[in-house]
Residue frames as qw, qx, qy, qz and C-alpha x, y, z in Angstrom:
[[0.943, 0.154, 0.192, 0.226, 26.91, 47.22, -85.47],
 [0.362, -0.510, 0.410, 0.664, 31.10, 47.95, -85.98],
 [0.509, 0.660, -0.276, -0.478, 32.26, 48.23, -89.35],
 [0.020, -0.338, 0.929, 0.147, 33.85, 44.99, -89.34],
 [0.341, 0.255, 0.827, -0.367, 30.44, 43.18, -88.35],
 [0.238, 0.633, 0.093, -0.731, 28.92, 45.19, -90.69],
 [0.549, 0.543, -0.509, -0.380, 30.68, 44.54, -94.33],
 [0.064, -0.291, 0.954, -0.019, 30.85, 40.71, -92.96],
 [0.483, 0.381, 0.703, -0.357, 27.37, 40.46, -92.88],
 [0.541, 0.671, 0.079, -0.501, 26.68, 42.13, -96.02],
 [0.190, 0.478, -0.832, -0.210, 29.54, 39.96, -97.78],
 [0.139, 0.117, 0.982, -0.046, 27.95, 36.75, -96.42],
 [0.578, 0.492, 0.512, -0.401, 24.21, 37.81, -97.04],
 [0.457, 0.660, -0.390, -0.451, 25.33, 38.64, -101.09],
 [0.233, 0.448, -0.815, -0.284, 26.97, 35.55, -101.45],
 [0.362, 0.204, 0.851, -0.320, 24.37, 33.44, -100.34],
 [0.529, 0.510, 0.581, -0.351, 21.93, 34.78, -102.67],
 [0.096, 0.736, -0.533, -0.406, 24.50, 34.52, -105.34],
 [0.043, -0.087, 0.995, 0.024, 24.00, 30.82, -105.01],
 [0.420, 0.311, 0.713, -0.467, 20.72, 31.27, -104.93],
 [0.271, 0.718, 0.155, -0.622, 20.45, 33.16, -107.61],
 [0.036, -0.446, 0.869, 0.211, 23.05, 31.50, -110.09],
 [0.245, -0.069, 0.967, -0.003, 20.52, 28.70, -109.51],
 [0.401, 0.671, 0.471, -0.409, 17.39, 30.32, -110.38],
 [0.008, 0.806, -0.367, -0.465, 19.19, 31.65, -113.39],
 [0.063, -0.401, 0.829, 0.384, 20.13, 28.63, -114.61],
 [0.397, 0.353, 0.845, -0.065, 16.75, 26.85, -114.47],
 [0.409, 0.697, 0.222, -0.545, 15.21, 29.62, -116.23],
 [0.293, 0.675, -0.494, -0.463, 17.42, 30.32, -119.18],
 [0.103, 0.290, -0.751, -0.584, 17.91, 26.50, -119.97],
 [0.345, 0.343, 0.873, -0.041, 14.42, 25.50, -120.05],
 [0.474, 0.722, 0.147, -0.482, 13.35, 28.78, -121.91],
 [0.015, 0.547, -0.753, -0.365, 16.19, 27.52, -124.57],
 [0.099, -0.016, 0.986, 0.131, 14.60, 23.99, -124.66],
 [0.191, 0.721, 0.571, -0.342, 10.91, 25.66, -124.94],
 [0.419, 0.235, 0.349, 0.804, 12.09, 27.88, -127.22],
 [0.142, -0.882, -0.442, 0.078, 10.24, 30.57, -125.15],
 [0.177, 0.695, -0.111, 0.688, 11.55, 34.01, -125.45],
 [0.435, -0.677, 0.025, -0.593, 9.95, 35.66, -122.40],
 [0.807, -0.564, 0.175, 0.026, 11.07, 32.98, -119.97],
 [0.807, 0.176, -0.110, 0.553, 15.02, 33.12, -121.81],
 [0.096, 0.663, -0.137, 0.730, 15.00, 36.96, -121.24],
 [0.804, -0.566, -0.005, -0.183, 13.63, 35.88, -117.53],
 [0.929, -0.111, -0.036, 0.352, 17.00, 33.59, -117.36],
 [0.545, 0.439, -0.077, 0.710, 19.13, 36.65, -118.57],
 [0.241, -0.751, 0.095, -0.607, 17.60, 38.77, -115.97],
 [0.749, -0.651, 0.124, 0.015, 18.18, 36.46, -112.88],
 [0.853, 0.205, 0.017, 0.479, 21.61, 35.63, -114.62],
 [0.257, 0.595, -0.073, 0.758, 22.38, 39.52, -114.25],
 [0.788, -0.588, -0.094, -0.157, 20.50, 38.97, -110.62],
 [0.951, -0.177, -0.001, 0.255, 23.63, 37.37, -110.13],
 [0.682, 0.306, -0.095, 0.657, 26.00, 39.58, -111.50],
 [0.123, 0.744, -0.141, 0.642, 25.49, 42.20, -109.67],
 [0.774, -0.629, 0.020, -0.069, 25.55, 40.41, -106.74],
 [0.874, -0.145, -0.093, 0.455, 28.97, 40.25, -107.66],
 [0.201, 0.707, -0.027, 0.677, 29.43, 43.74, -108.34],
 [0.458, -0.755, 0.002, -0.469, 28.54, 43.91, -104.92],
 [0.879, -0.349, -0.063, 0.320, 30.72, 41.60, -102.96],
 [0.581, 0.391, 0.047, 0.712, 33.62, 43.48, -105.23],
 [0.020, 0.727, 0.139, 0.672, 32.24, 46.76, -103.65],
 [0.571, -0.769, -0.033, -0.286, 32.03, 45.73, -100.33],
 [0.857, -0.204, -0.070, 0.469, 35.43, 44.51, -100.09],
 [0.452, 0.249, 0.104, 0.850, 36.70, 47.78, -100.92],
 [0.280, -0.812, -0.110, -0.500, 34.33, 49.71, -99.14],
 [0.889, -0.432, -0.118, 0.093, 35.49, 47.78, -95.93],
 [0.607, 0.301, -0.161, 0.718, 39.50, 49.21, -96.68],
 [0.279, -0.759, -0.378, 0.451, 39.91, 51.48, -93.52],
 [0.127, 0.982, -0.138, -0.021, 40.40, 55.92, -93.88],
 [0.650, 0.206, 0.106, 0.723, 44.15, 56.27, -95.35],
 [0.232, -0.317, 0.038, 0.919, 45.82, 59.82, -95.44],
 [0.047, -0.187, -0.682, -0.706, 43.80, 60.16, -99.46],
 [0.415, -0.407, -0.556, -0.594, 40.71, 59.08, -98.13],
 [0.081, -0.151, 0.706, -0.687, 40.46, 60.50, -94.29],
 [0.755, -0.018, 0.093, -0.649, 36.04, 59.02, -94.74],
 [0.476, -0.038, 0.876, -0.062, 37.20, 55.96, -94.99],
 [0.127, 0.260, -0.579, -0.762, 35.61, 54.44, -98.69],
 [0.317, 0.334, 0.719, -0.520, 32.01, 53.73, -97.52],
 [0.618, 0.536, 0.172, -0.549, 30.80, 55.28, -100.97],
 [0.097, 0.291, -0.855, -0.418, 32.24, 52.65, -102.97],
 [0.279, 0.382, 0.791, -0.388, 29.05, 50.90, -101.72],
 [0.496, 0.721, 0.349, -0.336, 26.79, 53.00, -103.80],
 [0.291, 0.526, -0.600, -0.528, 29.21, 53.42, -106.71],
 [0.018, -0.169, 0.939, 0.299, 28.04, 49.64, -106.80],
 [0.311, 0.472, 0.603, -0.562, 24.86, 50.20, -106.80],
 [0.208, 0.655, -0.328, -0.648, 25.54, 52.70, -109.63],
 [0.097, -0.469, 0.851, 0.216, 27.06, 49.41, -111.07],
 [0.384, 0.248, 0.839, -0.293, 23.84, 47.37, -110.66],
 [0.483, 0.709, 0.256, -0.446, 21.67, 49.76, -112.47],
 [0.373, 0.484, -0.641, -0.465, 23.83, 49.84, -115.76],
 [0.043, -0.048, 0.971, 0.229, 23.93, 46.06, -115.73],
 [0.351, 0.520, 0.574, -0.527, 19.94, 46.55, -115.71],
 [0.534, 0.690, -0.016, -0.488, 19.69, 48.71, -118.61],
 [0.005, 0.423, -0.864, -0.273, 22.30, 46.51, -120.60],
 [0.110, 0.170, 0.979, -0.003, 20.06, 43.25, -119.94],
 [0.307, 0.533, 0.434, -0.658, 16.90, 45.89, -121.08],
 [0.174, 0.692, -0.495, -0.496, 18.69, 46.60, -123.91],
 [0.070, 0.323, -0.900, -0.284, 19.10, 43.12, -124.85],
 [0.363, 0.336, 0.697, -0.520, 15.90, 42.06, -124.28],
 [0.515, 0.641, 0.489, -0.292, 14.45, 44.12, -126.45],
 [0.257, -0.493, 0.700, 0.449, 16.58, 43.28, -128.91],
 [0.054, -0.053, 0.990, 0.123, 15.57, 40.07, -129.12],
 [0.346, 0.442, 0.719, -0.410, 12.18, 40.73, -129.05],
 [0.432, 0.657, -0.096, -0.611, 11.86, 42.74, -131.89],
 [0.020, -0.295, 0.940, 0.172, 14.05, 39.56, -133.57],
 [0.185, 0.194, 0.949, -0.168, 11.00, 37.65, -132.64],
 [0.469, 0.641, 0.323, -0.515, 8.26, 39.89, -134.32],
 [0.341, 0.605, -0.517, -0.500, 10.02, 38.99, -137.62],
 [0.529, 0.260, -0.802, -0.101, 10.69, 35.64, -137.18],
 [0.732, -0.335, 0.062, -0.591, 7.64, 33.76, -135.70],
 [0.489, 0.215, -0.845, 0.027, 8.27, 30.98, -133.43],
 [0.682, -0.522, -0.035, -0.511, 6.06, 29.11, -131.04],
 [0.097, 0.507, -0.703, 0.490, 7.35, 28.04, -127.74],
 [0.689, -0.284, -0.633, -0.209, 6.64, 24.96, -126.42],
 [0.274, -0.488, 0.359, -0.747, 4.55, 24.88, -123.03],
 [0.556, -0.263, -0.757, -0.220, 3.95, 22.54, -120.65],
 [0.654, -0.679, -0.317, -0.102, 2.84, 21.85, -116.95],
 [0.776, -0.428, -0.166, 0.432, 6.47, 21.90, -116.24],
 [0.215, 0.585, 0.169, 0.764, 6.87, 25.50, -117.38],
 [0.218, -0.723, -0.028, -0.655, 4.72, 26.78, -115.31],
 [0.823, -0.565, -0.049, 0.044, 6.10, 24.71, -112.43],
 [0.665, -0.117, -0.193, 0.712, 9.55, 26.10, -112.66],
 [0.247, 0.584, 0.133, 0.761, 8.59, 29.27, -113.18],
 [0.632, -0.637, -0.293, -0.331, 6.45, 29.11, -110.20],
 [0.933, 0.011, -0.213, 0.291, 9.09, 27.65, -108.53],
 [0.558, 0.148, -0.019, 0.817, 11.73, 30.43, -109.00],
 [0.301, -0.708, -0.336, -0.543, 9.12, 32.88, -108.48],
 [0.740, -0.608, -0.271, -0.096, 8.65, 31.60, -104.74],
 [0.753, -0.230, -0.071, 0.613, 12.92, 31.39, -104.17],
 [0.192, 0.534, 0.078, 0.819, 12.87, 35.01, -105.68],
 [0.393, -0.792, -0.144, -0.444, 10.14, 36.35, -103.08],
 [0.795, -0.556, -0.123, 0.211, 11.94, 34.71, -100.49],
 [0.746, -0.170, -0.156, 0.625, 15.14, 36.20, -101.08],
 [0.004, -0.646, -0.151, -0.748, 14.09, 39.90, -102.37],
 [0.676, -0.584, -0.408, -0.190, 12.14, 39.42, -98.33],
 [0.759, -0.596, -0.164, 0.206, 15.02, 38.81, -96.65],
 [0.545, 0.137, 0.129, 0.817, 17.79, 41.04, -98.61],
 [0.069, -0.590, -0.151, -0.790, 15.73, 44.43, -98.47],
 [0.657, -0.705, -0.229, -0.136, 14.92, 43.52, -94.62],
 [0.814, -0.181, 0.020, 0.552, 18.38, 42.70, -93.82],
 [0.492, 0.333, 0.210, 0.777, 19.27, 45.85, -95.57],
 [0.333, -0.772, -0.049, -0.539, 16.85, 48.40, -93.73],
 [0.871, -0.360, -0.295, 0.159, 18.42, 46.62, -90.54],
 [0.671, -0.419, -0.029, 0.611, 21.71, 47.26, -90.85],
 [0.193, 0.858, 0.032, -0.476, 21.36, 50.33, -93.24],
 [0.416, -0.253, 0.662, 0.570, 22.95, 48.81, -96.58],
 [0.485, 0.614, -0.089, -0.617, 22.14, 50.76, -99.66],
 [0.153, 0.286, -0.840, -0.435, 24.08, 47.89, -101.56],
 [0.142, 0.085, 0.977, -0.132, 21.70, 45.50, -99.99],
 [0.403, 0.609, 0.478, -0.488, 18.43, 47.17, -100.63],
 [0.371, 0.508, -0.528, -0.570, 19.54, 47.95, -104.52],
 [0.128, 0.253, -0.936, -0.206, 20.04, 44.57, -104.81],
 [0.273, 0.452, 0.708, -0.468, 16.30, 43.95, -103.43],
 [0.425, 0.660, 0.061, -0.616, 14.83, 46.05, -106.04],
 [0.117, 0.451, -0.817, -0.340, 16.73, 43.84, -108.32],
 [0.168, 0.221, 0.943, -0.182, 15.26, 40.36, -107.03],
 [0.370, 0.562, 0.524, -0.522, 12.07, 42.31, -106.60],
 [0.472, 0.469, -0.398, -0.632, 12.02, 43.06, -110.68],
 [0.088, 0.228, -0.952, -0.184, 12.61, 39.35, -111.20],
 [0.285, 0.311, 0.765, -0.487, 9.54, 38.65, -109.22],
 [0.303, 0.612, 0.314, -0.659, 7.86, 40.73, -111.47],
 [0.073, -0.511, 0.805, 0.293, 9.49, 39.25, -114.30],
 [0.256, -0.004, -0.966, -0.045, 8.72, 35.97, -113.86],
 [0.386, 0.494, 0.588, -0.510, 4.95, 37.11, -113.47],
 [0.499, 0.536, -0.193, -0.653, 4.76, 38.38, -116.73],
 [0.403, 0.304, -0.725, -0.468, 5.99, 35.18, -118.34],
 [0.267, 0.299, 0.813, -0.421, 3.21, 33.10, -116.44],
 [0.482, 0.602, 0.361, -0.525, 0.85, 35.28, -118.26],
 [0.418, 0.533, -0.443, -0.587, 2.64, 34.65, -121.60],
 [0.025, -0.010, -0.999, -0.030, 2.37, 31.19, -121.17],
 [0.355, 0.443, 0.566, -0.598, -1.10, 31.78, -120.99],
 [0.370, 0.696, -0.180, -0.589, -1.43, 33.81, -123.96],
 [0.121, -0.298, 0.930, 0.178, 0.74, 30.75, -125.62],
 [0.145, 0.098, 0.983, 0.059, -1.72, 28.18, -124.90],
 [0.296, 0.579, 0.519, -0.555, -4.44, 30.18, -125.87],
 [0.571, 0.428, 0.406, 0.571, -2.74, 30.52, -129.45],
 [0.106, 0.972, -0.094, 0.189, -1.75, 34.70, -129.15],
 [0.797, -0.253, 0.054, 0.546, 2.23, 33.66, -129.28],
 [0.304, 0.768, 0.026, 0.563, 2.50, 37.19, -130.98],
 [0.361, -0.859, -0.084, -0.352, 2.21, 38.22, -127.23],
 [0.937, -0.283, -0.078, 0.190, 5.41, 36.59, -125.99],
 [0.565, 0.417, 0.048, 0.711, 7.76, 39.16, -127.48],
 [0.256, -0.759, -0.148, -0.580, 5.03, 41.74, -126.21],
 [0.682, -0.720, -0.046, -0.124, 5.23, 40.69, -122.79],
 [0.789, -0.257, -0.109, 0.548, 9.35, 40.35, -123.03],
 [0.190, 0.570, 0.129, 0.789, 9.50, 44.02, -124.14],
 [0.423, -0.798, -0.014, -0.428, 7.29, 44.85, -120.46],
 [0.896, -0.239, -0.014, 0.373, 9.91, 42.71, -118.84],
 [0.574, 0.206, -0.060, 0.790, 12.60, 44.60, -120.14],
 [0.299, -0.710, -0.366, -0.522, 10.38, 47.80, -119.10],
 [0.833, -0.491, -0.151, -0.204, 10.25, 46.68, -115.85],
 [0.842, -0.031, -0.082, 0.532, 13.88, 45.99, -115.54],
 [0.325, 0.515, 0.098, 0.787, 14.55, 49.71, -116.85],
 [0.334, -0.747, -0.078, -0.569, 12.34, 51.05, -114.21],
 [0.859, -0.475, -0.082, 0.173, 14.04, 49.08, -111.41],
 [0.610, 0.360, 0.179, 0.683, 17.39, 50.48, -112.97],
 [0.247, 0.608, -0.017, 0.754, 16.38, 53.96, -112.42],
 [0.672, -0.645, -0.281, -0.231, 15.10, 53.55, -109.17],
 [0.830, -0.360, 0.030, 0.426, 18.44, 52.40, -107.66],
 [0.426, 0.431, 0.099, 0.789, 19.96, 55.63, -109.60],
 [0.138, -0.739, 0.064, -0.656, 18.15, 58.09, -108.49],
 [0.784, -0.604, -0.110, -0.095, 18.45, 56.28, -104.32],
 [0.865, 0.046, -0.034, 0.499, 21.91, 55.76, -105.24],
 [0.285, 0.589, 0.209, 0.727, 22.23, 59.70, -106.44],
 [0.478, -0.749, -0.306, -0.342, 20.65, 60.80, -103.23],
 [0.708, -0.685, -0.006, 0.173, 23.73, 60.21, -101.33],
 [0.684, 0.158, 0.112, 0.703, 26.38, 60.94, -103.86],
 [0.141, 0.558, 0.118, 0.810, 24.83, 64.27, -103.72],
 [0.109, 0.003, -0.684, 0.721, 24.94, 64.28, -99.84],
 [0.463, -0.538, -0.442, -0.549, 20.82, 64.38, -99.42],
 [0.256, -0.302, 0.770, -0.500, 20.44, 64.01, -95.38],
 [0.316, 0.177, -0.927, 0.101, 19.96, 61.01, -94.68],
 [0.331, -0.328, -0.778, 0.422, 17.99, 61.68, -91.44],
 [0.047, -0.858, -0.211, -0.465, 15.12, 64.50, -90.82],
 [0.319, 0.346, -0.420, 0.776, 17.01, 67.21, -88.58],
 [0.636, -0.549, -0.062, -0.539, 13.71, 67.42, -86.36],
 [0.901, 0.009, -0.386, 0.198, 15.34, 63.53, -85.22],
 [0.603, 0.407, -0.318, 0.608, 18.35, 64.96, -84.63],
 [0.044, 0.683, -0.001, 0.729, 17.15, 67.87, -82.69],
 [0.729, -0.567, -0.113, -0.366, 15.14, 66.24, -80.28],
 [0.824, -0.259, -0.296, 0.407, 18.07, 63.92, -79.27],
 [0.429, 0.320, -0.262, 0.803, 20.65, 66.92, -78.97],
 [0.278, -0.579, 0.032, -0.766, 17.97, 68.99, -76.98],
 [0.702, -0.632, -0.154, -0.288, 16.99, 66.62, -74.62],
 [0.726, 0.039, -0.370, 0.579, 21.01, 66.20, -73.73],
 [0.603, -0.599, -0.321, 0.418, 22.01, 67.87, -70.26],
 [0.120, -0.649, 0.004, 0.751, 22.61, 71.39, -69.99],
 [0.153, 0.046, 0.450, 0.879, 22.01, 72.06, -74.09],
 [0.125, 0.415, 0.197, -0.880, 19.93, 74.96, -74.48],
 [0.803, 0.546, 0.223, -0.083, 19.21, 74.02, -78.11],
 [0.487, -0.408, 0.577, 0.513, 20.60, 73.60, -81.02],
 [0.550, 0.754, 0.132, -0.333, 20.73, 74.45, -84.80],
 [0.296, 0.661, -0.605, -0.330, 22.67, 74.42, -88.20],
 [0.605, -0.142, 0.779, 0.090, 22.35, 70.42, -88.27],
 [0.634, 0.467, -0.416, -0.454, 23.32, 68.74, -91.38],
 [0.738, -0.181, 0.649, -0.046, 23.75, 65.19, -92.02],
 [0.603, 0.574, -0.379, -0.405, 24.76, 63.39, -94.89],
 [0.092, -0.371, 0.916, -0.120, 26.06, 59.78, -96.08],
 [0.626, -0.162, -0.647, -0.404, 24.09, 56.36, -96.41],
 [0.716, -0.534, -0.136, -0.429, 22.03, 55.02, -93.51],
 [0.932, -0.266, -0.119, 0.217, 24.69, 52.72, -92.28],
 [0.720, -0.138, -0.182, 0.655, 27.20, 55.83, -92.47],
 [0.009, -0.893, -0.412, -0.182, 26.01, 58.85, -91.42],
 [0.451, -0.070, -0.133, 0.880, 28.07, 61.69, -90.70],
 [0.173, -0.785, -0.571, -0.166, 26.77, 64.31, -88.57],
 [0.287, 0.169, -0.234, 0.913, 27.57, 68.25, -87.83],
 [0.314, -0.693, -0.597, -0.254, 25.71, 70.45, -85.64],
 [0.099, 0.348, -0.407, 0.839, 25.72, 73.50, -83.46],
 [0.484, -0.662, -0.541, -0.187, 24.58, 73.81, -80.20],
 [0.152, -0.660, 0.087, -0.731, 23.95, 76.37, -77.50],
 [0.626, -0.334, -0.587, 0.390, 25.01, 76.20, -73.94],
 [0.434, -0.900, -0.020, 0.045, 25.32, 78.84, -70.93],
 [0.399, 0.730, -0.348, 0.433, 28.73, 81.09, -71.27],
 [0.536, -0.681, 0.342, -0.362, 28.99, 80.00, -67.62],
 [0.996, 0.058, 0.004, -0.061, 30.57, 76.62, -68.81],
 [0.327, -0.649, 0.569, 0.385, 34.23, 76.22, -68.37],
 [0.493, 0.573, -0.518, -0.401, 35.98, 74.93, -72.03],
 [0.063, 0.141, -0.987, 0.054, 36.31, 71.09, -70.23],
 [0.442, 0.267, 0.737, -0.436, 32.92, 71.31, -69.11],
 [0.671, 0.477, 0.021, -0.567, 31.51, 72.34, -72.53],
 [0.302, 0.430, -0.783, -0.332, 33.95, 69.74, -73.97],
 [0.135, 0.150, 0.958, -0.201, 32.11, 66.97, -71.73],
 [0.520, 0.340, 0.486, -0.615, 28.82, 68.30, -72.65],
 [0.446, 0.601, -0.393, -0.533, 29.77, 67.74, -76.72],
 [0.144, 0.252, -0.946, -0.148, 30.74, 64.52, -75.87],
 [0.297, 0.257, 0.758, -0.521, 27.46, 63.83, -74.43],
 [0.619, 0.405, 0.096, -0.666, 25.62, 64.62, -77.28],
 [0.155, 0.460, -0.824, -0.293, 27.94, 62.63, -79.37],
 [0.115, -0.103, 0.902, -0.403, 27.24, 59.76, -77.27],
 [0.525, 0.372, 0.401, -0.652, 23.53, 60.59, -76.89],
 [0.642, 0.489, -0.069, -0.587, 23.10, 60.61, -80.52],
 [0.243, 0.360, -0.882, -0.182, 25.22, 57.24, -81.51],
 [0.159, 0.081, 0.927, -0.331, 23.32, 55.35, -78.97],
 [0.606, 0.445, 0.376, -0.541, 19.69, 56.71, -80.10],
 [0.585, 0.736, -0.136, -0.311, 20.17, 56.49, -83.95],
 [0.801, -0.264, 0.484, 0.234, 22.28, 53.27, -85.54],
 [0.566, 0.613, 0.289, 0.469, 24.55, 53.80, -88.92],
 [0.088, -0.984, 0.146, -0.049, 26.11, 57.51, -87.14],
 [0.923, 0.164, -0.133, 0.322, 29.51, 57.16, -87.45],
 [0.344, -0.068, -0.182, 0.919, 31.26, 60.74, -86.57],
 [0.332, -0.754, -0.476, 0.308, 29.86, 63.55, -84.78],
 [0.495, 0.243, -0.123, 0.825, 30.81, 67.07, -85.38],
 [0.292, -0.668, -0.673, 0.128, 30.03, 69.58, -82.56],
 [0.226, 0.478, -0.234, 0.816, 30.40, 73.42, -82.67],
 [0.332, -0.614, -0.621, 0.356, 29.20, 75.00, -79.32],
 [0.047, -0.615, 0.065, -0.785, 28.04, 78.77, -79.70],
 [0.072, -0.193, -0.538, 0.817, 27.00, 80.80, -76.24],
 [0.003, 0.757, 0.651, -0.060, 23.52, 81.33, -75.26],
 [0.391, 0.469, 0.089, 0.787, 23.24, 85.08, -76.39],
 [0.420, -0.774, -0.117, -0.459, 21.18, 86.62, -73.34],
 [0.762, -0.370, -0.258, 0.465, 24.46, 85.68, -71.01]]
């Protein structure tokens, strides 16, 4: 996939589940208001932040999508994971506020009214959550989008979420409404740990990790015509922009056009096996027993 095809898809899959999300968001937060349920308002604030960061992301991928300038000859591919970055804070913010309010609520008892139709929106939102966490974190191993898969681990907290307050509605009608605070504190929890997840995945590429195991690499570069082998490969960058250097060993018997066609051949070799490679850097030592 180009780079145009690319940040068009990931622009249109975000805003789709902006709408989706927006909507799930809104059931939650004003029936947990009219229930006076904590645990399913702090639910509403979490898909409500579901939502913002789905705009963080659109915001990121329009600016990732800005071709290489003189400034920025990589083109600005890690603006992508600075919104990631961007995701996780709005996490710990909406952790923070959580468990705020919960402690609020161990002072000042109040019992949240439950009915059948509680646990049928919750259910409800539950089912539009799984379905879109499913197809964002698939979509995202696809085309290699770190924004998209952050934003999966997001969804996918909601999910979890909006299990726990099932089980405080339980606890509810069973008369232990102490446990409704309790169980928006593991919510927030749960949020936090989704939060650092998408830091440290996020962190992994600000601090160039490789991307790809160099064994990968090797095999494609070795089995390319006339190279002897090859070593020193690094890689670095997010799945959907990998940027790859790499020496490799030919016969000193190679004129300087032929070894230039054989560099392009790996190039080549290795775009076509491996999707998300974007540039190619090739040194060519001499085989040393020439």
């Amino acid at each position: 996939m180009d780079e145009e095809n690319y940040y068009s898809t990931v622009k249109r899959i975000l805003i789709i589940i902006l709408i989706l999300n927006l909507a799930v968001a809104l059931a939650k937060w004003i029936y947990g208001v009219y229930t006076n349920s904590l645990s399913m308002i702090s639910d509403g604030f979490h898909s409500l932040f579901d939502s913002a960061s789905n705009i963080i992301g659109i915001i990121g991928i329009i600016i990732a999508s800005r071709p290489p300038d003189t400034q920025h000859p990589y083109g600005h591919s890690k603006v992508e994971t600075f919104a990631s970055l961007g995701i996780a804070v709005l996490l710990f913010i909406t952790c923070f506020e959580i468990i705020q309010l919960a402690i609020g609520r161990f002072f000042v008892r109040e019992t949240p009214e439950i009915t059948i139709f509680s646990f049928i929106i919750i259910i409800a939102t539950i089912a539009v959550n799984i379905g879109v966490s499913w197809y964002e974190n698939k979509k995202g191993k696809e085309i290699g989008s770190n924004i998209l898969i952050s934003d999966s681990l997001h969804t996918r907290s909601d999910i979890f979420a909006s299990s726990a307050v099932i089980l405080s509605f339980i606890f509810i009608q069973l008369g232990y409404t102490f446990m409704d605070p309790i169980i928006a504190i593991v919510i927030a929890l749960l949020i936090a740990g989704m939060g650092i997840r998408i830091i440290k995945e996020s962190s992994n590429i600000l601090i160039d990790k490789a991307p790809i195991d160099e064994k990968i690499i090797k095999e494609i570069v070795n089995s390319t015509e006339c190279v002897k082998d090859s070593h020193m490969i690094r890689t670095r960058g997010a799945l959907s922009h990998v940027y790859v250097d790499l020496h490799i060993i030919l016969d000193s018997c190679y004129s300087l056009n032929e070894a230039h066609e054989i560099s392009h051949n790996v190039e080549n070799n290795l775009k076509s096996s491996i999707s998300g490679i974007k540039d190619v850097v090739v040194h060519i030592d001499p085989c040393d027993d020439q």
